[in-house]
RODO-2510 file (C-alpha; in nm, 4 decimals, decimal comma):
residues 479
     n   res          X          Y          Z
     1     x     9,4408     0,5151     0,6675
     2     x     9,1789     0,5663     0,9721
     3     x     8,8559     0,6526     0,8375
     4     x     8,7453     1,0187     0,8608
     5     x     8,4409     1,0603     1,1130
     6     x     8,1182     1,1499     0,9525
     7     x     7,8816     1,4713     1,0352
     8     x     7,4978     1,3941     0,9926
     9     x     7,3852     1,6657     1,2232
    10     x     7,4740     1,9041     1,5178
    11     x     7,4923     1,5991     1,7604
    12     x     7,8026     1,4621     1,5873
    13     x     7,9637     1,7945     1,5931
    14     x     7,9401     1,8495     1,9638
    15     x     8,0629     1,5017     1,9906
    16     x     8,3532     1,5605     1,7806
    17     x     8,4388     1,8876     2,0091
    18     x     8,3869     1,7396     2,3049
    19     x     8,6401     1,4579     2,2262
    20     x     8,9186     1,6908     2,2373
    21     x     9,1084     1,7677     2,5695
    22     x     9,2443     2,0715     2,4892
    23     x     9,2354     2,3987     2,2723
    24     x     9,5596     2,4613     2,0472
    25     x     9,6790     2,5958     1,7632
    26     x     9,4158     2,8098     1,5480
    27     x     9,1351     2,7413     1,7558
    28     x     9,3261     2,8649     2,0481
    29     x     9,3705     3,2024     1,8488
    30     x     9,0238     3,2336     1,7884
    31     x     8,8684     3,1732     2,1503
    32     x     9,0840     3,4484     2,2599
    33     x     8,9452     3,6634     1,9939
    34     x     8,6226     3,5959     2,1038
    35     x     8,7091     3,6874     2,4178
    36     x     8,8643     4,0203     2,3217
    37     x     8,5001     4,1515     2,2786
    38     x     8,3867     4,1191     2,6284
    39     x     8,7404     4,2377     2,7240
    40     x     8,6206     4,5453     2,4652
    41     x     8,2840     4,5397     2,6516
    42     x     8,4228     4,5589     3,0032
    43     x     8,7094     4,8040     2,8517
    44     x     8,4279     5,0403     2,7162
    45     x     8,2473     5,0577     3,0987
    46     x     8,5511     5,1000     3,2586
    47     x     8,6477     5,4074     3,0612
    48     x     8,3235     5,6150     3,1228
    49     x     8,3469     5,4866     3,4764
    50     x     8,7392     5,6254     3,5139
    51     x     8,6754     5,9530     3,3759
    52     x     8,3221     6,0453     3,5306
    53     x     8,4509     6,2338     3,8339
    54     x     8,6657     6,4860     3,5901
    55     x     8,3574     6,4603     3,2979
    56     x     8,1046     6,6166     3,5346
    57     x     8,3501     6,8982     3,6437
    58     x     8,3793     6,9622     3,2651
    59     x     8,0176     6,9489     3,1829
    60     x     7,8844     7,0421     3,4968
    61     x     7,6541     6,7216     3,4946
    62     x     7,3544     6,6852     3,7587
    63     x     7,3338     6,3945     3,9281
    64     x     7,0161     6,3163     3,7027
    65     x     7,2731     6,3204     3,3693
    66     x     7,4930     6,1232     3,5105
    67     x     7,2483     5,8517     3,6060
    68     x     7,1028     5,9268     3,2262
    69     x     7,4727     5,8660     3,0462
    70     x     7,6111     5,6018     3,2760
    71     x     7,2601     5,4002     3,2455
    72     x     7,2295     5,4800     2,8576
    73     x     7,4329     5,1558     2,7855
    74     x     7,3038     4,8569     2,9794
    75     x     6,9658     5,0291     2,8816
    76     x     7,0354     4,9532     2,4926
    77     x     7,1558     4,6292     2,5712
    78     x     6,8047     4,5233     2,7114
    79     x     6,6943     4,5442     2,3830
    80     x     7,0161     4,4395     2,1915
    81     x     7,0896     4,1210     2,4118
    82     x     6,8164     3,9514     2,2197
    83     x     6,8425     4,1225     1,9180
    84     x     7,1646     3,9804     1,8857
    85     x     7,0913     3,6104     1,9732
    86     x     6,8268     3,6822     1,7121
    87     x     7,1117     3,7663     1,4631
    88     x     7,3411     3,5346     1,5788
    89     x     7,0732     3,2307     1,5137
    90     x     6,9490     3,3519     1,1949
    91     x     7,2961     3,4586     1,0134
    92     x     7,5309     3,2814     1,1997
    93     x     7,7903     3,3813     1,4973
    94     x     8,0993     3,5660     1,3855
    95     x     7,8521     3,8979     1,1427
    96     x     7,6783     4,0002     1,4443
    97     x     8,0479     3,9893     1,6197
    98     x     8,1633     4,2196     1,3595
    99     x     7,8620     4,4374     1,3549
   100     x     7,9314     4,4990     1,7077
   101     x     8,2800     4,6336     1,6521
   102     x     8,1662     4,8517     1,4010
   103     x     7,9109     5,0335     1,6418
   104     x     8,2062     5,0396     1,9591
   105     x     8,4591     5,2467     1,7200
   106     x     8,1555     5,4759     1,5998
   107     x     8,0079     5,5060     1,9835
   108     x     8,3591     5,5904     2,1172
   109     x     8,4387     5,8329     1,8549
   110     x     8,1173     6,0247     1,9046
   111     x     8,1889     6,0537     2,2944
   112     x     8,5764     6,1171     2,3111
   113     x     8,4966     6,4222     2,0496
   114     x     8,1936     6,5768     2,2218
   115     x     8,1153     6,9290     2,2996
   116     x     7,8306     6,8402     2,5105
   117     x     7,6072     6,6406     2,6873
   118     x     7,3831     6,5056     2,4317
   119     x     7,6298     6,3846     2,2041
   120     x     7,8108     6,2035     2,4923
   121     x     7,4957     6,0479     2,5294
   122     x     7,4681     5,9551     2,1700
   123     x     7,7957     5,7885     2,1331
   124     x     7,7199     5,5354     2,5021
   125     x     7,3971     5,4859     2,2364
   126     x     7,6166     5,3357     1,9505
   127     x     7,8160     5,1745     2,3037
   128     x     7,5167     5,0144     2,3995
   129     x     7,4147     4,8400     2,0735
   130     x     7,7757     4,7106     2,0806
   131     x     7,7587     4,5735     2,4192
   132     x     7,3994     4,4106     2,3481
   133     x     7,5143     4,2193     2,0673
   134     x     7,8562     4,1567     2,1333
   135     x     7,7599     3,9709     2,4843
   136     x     7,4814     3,7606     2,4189
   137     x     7,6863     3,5973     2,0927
   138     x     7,9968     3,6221     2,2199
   139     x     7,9058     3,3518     2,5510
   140     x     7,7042     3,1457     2,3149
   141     x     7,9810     3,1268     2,0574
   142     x     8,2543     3,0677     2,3504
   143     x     8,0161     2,7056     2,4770
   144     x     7,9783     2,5924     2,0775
   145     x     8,3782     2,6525     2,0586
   146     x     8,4755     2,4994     2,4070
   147     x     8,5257     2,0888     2,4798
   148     x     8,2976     1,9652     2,7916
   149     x     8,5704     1,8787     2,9757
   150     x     8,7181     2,2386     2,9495
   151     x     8,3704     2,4460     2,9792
   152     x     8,5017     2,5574     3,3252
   153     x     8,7123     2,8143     3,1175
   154     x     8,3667     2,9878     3,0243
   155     x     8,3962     3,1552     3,3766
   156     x     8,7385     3,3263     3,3084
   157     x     8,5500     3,6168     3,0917
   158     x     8,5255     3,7515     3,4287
   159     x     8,8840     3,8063     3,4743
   160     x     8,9157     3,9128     3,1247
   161     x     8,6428     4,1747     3,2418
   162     x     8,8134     4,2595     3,5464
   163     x     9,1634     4,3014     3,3570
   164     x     8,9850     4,5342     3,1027
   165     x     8,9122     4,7626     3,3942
   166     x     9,1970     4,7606     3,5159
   167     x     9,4015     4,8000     3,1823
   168     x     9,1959     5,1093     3,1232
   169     x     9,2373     5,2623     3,4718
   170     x     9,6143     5,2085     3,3824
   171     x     9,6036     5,4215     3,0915
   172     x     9,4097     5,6647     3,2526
   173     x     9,6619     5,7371     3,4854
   174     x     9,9084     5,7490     3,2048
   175     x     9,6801     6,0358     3,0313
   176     x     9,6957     6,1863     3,3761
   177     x    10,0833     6,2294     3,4057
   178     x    10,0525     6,3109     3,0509
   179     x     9,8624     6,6831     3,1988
   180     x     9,5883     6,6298     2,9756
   181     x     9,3649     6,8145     3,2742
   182     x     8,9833     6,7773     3,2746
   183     x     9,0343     6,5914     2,9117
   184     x     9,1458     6,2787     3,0504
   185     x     8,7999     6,0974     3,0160
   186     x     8,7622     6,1664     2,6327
   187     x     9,1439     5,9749     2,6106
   188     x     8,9906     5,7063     2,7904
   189     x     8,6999     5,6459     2,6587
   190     x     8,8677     5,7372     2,3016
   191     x     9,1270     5,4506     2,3445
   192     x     8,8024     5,2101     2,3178
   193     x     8,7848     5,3048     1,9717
   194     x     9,1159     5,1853     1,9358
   195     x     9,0916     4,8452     2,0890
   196     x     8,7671     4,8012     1,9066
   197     x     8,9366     4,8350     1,5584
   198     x     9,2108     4,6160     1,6246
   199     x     8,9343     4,3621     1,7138
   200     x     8,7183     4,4322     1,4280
   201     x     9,0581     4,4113     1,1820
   202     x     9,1715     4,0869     1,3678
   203     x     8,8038     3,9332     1,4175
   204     x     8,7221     3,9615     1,0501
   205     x     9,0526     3,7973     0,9418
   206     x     9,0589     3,5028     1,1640
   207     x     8,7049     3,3988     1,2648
   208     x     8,5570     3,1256     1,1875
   209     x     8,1846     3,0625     1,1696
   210     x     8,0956     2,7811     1,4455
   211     x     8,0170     2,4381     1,2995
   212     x     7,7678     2,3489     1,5860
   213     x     7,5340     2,6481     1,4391
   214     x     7,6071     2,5521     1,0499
   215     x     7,5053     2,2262     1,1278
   216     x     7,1576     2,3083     1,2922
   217     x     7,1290     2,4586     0,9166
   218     x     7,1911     2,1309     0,7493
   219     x     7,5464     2,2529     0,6088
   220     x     7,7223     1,9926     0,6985
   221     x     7,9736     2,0189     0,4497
   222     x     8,0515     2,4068     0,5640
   223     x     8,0349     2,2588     0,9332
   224     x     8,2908     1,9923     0,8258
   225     x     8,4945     2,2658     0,6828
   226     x     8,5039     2,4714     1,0121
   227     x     8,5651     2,1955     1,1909
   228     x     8,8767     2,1404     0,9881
   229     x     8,9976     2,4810     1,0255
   230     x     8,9174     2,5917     1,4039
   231     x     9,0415     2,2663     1,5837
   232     x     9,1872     2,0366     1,2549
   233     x     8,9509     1,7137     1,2680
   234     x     8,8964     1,5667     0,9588
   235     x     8,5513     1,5044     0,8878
   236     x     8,3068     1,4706     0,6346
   237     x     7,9639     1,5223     0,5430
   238     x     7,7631     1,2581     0,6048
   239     x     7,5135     1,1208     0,3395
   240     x     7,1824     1,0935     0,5614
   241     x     7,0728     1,4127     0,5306
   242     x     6,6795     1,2743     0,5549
   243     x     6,7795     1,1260     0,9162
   244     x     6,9149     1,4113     1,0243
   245     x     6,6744     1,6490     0,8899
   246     x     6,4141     1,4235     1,0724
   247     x     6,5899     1,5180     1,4326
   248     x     6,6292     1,8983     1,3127
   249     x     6,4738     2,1292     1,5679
   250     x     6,2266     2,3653     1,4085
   251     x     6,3681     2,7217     1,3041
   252     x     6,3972     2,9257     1,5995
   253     x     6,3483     3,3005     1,6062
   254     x     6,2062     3,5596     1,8434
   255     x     5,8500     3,4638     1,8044
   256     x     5,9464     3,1033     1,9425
   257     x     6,0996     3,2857     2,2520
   258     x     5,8357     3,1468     2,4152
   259     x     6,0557     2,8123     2,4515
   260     x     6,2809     2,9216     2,6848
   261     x     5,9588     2,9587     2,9598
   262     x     5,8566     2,6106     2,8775
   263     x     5,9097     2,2360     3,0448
   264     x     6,2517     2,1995     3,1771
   265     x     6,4020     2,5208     3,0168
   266     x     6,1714     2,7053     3,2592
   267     x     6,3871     2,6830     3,5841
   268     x     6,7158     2,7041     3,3510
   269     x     6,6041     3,0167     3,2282
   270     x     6,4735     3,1313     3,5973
   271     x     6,8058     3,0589     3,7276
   272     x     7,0220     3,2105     3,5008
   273     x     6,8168     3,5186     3,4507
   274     x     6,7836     3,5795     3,8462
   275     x     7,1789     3,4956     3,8764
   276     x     7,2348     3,7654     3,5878
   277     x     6,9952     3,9532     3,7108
   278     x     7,1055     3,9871     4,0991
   279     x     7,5444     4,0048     3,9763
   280     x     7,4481     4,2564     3,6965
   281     x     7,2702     4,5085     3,9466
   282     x     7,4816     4,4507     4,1993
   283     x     7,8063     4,5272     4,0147
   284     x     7,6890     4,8165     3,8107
   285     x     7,5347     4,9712     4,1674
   286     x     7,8743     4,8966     4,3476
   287     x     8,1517     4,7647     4,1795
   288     x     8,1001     5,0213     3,8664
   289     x     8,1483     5,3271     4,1077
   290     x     8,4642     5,1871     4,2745
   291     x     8,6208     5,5413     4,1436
   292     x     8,3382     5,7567     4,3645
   293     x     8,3841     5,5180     4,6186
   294     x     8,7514     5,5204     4,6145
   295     x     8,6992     5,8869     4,6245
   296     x     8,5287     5,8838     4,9268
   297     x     8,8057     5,6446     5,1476
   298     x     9,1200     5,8164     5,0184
   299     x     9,0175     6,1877     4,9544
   300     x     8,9774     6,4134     4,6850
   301     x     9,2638     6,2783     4,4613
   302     x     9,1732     6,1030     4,0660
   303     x     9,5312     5,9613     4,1231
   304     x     9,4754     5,8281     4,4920
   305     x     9,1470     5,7175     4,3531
   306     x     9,2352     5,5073     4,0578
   307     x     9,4862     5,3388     4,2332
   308     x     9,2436     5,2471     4,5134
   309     x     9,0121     5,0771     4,2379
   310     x     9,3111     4,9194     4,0372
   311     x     9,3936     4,7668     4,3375
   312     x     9,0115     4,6752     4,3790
   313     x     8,9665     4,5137     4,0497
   314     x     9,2848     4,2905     4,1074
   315     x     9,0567     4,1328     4,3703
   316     x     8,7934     4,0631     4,0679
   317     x     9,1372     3,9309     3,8413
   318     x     9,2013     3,6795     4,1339
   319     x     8,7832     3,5804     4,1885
   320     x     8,7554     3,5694     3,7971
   321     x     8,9937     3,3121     3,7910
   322     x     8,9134     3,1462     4,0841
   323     x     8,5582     3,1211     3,9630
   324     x     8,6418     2,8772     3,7025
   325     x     8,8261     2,6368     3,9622
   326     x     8,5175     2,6972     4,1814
   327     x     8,2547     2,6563     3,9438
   328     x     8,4259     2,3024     3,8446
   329     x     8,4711     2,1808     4,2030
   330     x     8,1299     2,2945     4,3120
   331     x     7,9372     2,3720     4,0294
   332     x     7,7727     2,6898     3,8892
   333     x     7,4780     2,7164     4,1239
   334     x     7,6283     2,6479     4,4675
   335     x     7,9579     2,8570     4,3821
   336     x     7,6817     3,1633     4,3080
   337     x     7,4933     3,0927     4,6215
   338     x     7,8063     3,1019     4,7562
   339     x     7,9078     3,4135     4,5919
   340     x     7,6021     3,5580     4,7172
   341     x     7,5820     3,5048     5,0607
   342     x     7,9706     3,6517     5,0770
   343     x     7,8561     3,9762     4,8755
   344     x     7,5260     4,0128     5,1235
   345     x     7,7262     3,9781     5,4164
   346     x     7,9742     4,2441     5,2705
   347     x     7,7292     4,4737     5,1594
   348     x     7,5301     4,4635     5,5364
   349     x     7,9157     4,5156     5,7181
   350     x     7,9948     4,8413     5,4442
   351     x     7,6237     4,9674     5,5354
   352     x     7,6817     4,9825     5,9023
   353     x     8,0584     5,0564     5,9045
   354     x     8,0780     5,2835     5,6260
   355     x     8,2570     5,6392     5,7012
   356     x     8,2952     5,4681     6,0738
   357     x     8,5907     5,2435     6,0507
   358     x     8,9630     5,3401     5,9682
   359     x     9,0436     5,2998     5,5884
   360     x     9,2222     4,9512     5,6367
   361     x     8,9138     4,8307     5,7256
   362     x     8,7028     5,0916     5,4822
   363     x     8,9372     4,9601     5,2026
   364     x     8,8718     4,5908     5,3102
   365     x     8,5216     4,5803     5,2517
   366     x     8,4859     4,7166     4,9099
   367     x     8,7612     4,4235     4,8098
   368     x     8,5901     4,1330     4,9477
   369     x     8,2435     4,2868     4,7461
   370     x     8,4397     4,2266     4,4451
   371     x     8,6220     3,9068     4,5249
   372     x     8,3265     3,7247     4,6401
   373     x     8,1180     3,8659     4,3155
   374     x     8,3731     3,7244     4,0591
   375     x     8,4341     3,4647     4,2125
   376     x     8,0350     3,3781     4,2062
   377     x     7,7658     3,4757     4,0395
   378     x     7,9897     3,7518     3,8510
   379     x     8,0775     3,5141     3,6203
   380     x     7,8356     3,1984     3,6466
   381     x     7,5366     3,3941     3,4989
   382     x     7,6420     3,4100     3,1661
   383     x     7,8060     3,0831     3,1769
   384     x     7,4696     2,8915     3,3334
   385     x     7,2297     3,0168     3,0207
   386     x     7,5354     2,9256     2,7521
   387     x     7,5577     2,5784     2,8915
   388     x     7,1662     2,5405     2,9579
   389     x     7,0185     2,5151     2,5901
   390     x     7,0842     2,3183     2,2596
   391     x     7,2578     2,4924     1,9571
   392     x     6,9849     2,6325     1,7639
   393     x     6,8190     2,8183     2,1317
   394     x     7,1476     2,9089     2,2739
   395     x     7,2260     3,2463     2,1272
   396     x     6,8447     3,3466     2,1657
   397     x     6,8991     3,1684     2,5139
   398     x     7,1938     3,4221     2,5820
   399     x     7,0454     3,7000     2,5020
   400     x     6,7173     3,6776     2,6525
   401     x     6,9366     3,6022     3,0124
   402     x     7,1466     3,9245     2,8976
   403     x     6,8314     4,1271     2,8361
   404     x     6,7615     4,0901     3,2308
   405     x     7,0934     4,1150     3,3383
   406     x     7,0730     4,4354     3,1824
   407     x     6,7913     4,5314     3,3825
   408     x     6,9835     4,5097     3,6913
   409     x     7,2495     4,7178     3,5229
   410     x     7,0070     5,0137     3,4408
   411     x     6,8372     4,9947     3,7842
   412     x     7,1928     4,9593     3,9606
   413     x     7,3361     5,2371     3,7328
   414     x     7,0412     5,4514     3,7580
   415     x     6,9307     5,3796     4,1652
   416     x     7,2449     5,3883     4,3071
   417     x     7,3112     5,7734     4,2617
   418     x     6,9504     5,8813     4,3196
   419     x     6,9145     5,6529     4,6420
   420     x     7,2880     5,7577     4,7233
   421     x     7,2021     6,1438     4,6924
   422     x     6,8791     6,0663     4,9217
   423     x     6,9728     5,8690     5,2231
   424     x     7,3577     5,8628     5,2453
   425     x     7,6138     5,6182     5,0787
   426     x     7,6085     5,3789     5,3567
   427     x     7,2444     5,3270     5,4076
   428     x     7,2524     5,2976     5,0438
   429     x     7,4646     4,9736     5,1053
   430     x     7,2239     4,8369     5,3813
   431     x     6,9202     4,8750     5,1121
   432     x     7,1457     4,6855     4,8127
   433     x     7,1942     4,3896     5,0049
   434     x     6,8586     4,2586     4,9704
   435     x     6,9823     4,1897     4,5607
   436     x     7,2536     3,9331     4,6797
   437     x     6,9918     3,7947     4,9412
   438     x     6,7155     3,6956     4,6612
   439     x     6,9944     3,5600     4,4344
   440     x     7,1334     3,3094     4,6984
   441     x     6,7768     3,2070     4,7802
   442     x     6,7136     3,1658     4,4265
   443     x     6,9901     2,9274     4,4315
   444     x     6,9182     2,7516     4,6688
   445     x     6,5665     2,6789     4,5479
   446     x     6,6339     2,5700     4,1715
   447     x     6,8361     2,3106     4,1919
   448     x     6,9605     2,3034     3,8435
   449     x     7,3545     2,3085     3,7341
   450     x     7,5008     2,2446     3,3814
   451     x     7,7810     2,1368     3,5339
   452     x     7,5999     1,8244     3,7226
   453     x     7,4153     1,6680     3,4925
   454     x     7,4925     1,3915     3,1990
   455     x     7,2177     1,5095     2,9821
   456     x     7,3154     1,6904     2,6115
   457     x     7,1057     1,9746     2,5416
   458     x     7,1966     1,8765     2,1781
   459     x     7,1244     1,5355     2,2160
   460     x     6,8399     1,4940     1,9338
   461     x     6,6876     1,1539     2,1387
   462     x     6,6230     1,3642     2,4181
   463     x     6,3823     1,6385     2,2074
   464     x     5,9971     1,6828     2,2856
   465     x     5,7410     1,7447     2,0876
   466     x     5,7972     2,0878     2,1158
   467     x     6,1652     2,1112     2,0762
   468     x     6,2278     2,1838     2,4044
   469     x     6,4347     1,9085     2,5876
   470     x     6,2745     1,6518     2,7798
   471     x     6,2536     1,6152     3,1328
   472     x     6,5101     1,2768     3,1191
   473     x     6,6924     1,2105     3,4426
   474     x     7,0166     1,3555     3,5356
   475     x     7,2847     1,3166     3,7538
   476     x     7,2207     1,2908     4,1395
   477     x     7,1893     1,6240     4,2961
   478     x     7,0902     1,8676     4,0073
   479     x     6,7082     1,8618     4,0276
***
């Protein structure tokens, strides 16, 4: 009888994980469930974005409320990105997961039932602290979970995003044969309470608290266990606890932020922050309003228009998958300077086209935005900052990176009607592209990629003084 492999610390967990060259069986199950939150995230956006045309009718909404309610989200998350790392490091993964849930039925419940404006606004609120937590664990849970060689898959919760979208617009068109009239937006964003639910029902059954994170609290016999159950390696606790605790990193909470903006985490943290930064705004500004914009190319028509951004969003599907290929071929960093300098050049052609061209073309355009988007730094933001840092930082990691992203969602969700109201939809365009311009220069400038480099953050050897990881050499082309 082979001998069971022994855990003495977080190292030998990773190692165990990243033996494996594939996902099956439970753990398959659960990486799907973990998924199903950003599909909830992305699901919850969606259905505020499909029914805003027929909400403002209904609540006669000024352009000022709209940028208010649609804003109110992305807004919350800048606080609850690292909140939730900060939960997710201190208690573990999978309660902040659930906690999330719990706020996405309340949020959508408030909002589908409202009477009025301010308790719309109230339930996007409860939305918000969802989507904060939910994100910033969710990625960091997805890397501890994943196998090296299949970390490429990280980039596919941008398909799972652009699916959500597009399931929702589905079933708003559904509502919409169902003559539900000006209604049809508290159906959709209702039937988020309903997905969240299911996940919060199936989440708390069938989660399983990540071994990497037990372990960087010296339960190695729990991380053992969870190791047994997600991916079935037998392995025990090992008996030299004193060696191990002499590698430990320091406990990490939000008054040791301060690590992420230190030796080599510094440009790792630039990096992904600017990428988040640059696809968040960009997206929410753009890619968000597909229904307005839809609006505007096919006429006044909520069927003609949904359509139009189904069709859209199957261009993010196709990038969201693509990214992962991409982002394994050519690494995270190039494939989002890539991404960027697609979306800039998209972004300057809609600007100077825009209203000017016949729809073919007019339809073109917005497609490309989203295809070259997902396909980039859509998806690699998130995946950079999960890869980037050791166990015990990566869920503060996350959410710090999420917290800025969310910047660029407020300012894109907020700017883009003001500046659209002022000087036109299509010089509105010509003034975005400048976001897709700094993020490819960005890019080009830190040269650091996950993806190209042979060093473990959770290799304990490679630790400084100050727990941050040293500045040993990597592969060729990263630095």
């Amino acid at each position: 009888m082979a001998q069971r492999p022994s855990v003495n610390g977080v190292a030998d967990v990773v190692a165990l994980i990243d033996g494996l060259t594939k996902i099956t069986g439970r753990a398959r199950v659960i990486w799907y469930l973990v998924f199903g939150g950003l599909f909830l995230d992305a699901y919850s956006n969606a259905a505020l974005s499909a029914g805003l045309s027929p909400m403002t009718a209904q609540m006669s909404l000024s352009s000022t409320q709209i940028s208010v309610l649609t804003a109110t989200a992305p807004a919350l998350a800048i606080v609850f990105n690292p909140v939730g790392g900060w939960l997710a490091t201190r208690f573990g993964r999978v309660p902040p997961l659930l906690l999330a849930k719990v706020f996405a039925v309340a949020g959508a419940l408030l909002a589908a039932f409202a009477g009025d404006f301010t308790t719309v606004w109230l339930g996007r609120v409860l939305v918000g602290v969802a989507y904060g937590i939910d994100f910033a664990v969710a990625m960091a849970l997805l890397a501890e979970y994943t196998p090296a060689s299949l970390r490429g898959r990280l980039n596919l919760w941008q398909a799972v995003w652009y699916i959500a979208a597009t399931s929702n617009l589905a079933l708003a068109l559904v509502f919409f044969h169902f003559d539900v009239g000006a209604d049809i937006w508290r159906w959709s964003v209702g039937s988020a309470g309903v997905v969240a639910a299911a996940l919060l029902a199936s989440q708390s059954l069938l989660l399983v608290e990540s071994p990497a994170w037990l372990a960087t609290k010296g339960r190695l016999s729990d991380a053992a266990d969870s190791l047994h159950r997600i991916f079935g390696i037998e392995a025990v606790a090992g008996t030299a606890a004193a060696a191990d605790a002499e590698h430990r990193a320091p406990e990490i909470g939000m008054r040791q932020a301060g690590i992420l903006f230190r030796g080599a985490y510094l440009r790792r943290t630039a990096l992904s922050s600017v990428i988040s930064l640059g696809q968040s705004m960009q997206y929410f500004a753009v890619g968000w309003y597909l229904p307005v914009i839809s609006l505007a190319i096919f006429g006044e028509s909520f069927e003609k228009a949904t359509v139009g951004s189904m069709v859209f969003n199957a261009f993010g599907i196709v990038g969201g998958f693509g990214s992962a290929y991409l982002g394994r071929r050519l690494g995270l960093r190039i494939s989002s300077a890539a991404g960027f300098a697609g979306v800039f050049v998209v972004l300057v052609a809609m600007g100077l086209t825009f209203g000017r061209v016949p729809t073919a073309v007019g339809f073109v355009l917005p497609a490309l935005f989203i295809l070259c988007h997902s396909a980039g730094p859509g998806a690699n933001g998130k995946s950079i900052a999960a890869l980037s840092y050791r166990s015990d930082v990566r869920a503060l990691g996350t959410g710090v990176t999420g917290m800025v992203g969310s910047f660029g969602s407020v300012a894109g969700l907020y700017l883009f009607p003001q500046i659209k109201d002022a000087i036109g939809l299509d010089h509105t365009f010509l003034v975005l592209s400048a976001v897709p311009l700094l993020g490819l220069l960005t890019c080009l400038l830190i040269k650091w990629d996950p993806t190209r480099t042979t060093e473990s953050p959770d290799e304990p050897a490679r630790r400084t003084a100050d727990g941050g990881p040293s500045q040993a050499p990597v592969a060729a082309g990263t630095r």
